[in-house]
C-alpha positions in Angstrom: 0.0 0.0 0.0 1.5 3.3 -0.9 1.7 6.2 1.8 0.0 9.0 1.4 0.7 12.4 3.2 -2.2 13.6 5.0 -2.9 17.9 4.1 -2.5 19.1 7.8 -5.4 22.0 8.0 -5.0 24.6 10.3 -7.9 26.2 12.3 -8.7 30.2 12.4 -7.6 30.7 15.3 -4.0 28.8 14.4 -4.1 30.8 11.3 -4.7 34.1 13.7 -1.8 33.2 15.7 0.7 32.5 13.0 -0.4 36.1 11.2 0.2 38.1 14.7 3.5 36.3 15.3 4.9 37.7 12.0 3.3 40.9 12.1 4.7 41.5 15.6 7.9 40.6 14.7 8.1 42.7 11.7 11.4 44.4 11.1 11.5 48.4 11.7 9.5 50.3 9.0 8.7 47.0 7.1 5.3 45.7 8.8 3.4 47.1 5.8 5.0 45.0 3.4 4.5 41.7 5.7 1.1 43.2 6.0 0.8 43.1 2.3 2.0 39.5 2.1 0.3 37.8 4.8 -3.1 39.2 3.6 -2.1 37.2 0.1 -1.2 34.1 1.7 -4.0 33.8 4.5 -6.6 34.7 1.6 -9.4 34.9 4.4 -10.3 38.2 5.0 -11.4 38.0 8.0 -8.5 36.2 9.9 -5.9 38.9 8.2 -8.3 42.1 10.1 -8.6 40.1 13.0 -4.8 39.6 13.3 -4.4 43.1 12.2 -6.4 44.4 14.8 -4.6 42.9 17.4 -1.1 43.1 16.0 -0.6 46.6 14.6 -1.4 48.6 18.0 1.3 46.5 19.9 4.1 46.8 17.1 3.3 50.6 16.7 3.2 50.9 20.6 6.3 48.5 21.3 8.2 50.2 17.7 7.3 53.8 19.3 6.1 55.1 16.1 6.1 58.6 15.4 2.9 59.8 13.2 2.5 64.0 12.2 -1.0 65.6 13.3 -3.1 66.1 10.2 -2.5 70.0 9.7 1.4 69.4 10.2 1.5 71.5 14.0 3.0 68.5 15.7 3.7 64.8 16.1 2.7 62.5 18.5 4.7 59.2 19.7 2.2 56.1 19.6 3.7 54.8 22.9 2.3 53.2 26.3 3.5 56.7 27.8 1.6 58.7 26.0 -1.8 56.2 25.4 -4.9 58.0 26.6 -7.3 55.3 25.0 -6.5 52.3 23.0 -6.5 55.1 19.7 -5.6 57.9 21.3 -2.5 59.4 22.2 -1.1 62.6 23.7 1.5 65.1 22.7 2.5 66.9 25.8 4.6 69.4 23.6 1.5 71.0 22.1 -1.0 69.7 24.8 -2.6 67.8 21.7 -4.5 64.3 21.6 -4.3 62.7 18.5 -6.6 59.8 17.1 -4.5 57.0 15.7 -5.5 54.9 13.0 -3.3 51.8 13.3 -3.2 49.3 10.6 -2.8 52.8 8.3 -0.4 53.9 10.5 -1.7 57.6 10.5 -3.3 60.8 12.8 -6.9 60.7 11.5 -7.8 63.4 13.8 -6.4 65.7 16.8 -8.3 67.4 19.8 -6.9 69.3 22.6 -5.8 67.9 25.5 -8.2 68.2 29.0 -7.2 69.5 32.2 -7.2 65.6 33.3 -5.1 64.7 30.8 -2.3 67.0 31.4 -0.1 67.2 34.2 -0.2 69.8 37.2 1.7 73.3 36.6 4.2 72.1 39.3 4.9 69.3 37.6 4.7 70.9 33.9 7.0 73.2 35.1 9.8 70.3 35.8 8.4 68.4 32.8 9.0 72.0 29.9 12.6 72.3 31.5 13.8 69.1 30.6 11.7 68.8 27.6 13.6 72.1 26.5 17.2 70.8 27.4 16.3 67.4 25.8 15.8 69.0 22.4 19.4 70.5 22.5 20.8 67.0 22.9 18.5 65.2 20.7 19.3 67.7 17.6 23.0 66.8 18.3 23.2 63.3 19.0 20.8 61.7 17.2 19.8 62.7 13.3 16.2 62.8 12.2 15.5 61.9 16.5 11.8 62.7 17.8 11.9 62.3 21.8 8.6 63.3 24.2 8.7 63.7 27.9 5.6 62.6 30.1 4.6 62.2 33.4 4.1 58.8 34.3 3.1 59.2 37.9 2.1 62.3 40.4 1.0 64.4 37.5 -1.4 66.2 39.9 1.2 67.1 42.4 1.0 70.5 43.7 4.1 71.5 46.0 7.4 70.2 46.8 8.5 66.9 48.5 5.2 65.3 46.3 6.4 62.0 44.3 6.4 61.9 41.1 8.0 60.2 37.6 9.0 61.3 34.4 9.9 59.5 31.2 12.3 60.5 28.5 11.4 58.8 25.4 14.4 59.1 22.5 13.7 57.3 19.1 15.1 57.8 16.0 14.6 55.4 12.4 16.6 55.2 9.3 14.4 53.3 6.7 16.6 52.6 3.5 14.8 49.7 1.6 16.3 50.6 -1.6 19.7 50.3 0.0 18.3 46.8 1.7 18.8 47.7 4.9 16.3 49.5 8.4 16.9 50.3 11.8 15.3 51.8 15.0 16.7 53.1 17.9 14.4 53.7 21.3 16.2 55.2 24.3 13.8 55.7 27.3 14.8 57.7 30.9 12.6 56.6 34.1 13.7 59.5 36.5 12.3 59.3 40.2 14.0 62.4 40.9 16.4 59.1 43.3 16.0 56.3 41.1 16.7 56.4 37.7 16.3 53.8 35.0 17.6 54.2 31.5 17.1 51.7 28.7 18.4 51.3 25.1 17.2 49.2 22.8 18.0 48.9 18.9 17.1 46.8 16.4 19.2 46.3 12.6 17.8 44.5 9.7 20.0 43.8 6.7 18.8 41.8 3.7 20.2 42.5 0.8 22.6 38.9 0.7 20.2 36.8 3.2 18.5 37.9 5.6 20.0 39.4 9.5 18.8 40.7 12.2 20.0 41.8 15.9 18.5 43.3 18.6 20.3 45.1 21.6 19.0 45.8 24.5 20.8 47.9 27.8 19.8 48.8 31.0 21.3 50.7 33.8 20.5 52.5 36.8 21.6 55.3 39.0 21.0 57.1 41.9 20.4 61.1 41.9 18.9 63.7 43.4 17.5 66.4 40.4 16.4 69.9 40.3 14.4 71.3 37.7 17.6 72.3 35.0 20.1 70.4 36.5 18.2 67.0 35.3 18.7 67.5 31.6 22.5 68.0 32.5 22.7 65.2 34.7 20.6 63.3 31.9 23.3 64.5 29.3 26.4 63.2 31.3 25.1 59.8 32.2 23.8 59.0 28.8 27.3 59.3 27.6 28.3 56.9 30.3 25.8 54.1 29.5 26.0 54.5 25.8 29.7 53.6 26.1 28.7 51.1 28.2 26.4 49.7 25.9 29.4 50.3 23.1 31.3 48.3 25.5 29.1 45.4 25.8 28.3 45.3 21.5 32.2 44.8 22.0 32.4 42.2 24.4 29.8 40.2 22.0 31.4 40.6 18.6 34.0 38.4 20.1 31.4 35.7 21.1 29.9 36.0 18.1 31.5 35.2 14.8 33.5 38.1 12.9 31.9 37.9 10.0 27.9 38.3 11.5 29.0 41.3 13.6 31.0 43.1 11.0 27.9 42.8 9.3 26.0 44.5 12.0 28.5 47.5 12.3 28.2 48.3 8.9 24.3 48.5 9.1 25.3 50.4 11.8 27.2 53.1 10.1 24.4 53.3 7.6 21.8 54.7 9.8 24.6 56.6 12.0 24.1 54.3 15.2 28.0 54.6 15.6 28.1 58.2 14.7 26.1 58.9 17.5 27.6 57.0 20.0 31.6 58.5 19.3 29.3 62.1 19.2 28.7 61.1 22.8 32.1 59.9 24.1 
């Protein structure tokens, strides 16, 4: 008797799964394009805006995507920080709420913010100091770089000695498919005013022979006590510090790693000025 192979089906909900899994793991600035492909392969409408759905607001939210407002006045950061509702998002900048189309990846709309929404004028006072040192650094470190700052916790503080957070969020994207190559970079600051977390993350896709990808990711923290200008400062010096650090440790893993995959990786690198920035900063 001759064997025959059995056609494996899979359910909708295996189908659903599968879609999200690659859609989540799209590469920076290409999620469109899997978009594009799954939606050909599933051929079941309904699976492909089901997995949409679900998929595209956690990429855009875990990518940190920046999106313009409709009449050009502003962007917005599509970011946990910044969620007010699962399609809105504020801009503390301009004190602007957009409405966020995900799967297009656009601002449909924008509103301004409430009183509820934004944070005290205490704490606004802290939060435009450091937003207006921030841009300094930004426009010198990091090229094409939007960053935001929010107040994650006591935004309706009132005096001092009242606990409260901010967030520094730094990202910047070099998208160069003609060239075969994207990459992201997030940077993120959790100050406590004592406890500060800082994060790094970024992410390099090269595909023009094959098909590579890495993603970095470095924490740190340190102990301070800020006032209102002296934070941005403070902010300045130590990201210096951990970005060699982080340098250090890309280092300490192209020797693990074979030559010829991390040489690789530095060149993508140098394309969209990861390396750039970091000797800018030492």
């Amino acid at each position: 008797m001759e064997d025959t192979e059995e056609e494996v089906l899979l359910s909708d909900d295996q189908k659903l799964d599968i879609a999200k899994w690659f859609l989540l793991n799209s590469p920076p600035g290409e999620i469109q394009y899997v978009a594009k492909d799954l939606k050909s392969l599933l051929n079941d409408d309904d699976v492909y805006r089901r997995a949409a759905a679900e998929a595209f607001p956690l990429y855009n939210k875990s990518n940190i995507i920046c999106l313009h407002f409709p009449n050009r006045s502003g962007e917005v950061l599509v970011s946990s920080f910044s969620e007010i509702s699962e399609d809105e998002y504020l801009d503390p900048r301009t004190a602007q709420v957009g409405k966020v189309d995900h799967v297009r990846q656009i601002c449909t709309t924008m509103r301004p913010a409430t009183d509820e929404e934004l944070p005290s004028p205490y704490i606004e006072e802290y939060r435009c100091a450091l937003d207006a040192e921030i841009s300094k650094y930004v426009e010198e470190a990091y090229p094409k770089g939007v960053f935001s700052v929010y107040c994650t916790n006591g935004k309706d503080a009132e005096d001092c000695g009242s606990d409260f957070e901010l967030v520094v969020v730094i990202t910047a994207t070099r998208h160069s498919p003609q060239n075969f190559c994207n990459g992201s970079w997030v940077s993120i600051w959790n100050i406590e005013f004592k406890d500060e977390l800082h994060t790094v993350e970024v992410t390099a896709h090269y595909f023009e022979e094959g098909n590579v990808q890495l993603d970095a990711k470095h924490e740190c923290r340190d102990s301070t006590i800020f006032q209102r200008i002296a934070t941005a400062d403070a902010m300045r010096l130590r990201d210096a510090r951990i970005l060699r650090a982080f340098r250090i440790m890309c280092s300490d893993a192209r020797n693990i790693v074979s030559y010829a995959f991390f040489s690789r990786f530095y060149e993508l690198c140098s394309v969209f000025s990861i390396i750039n920035i970091l000797v800018c900063l030492i």
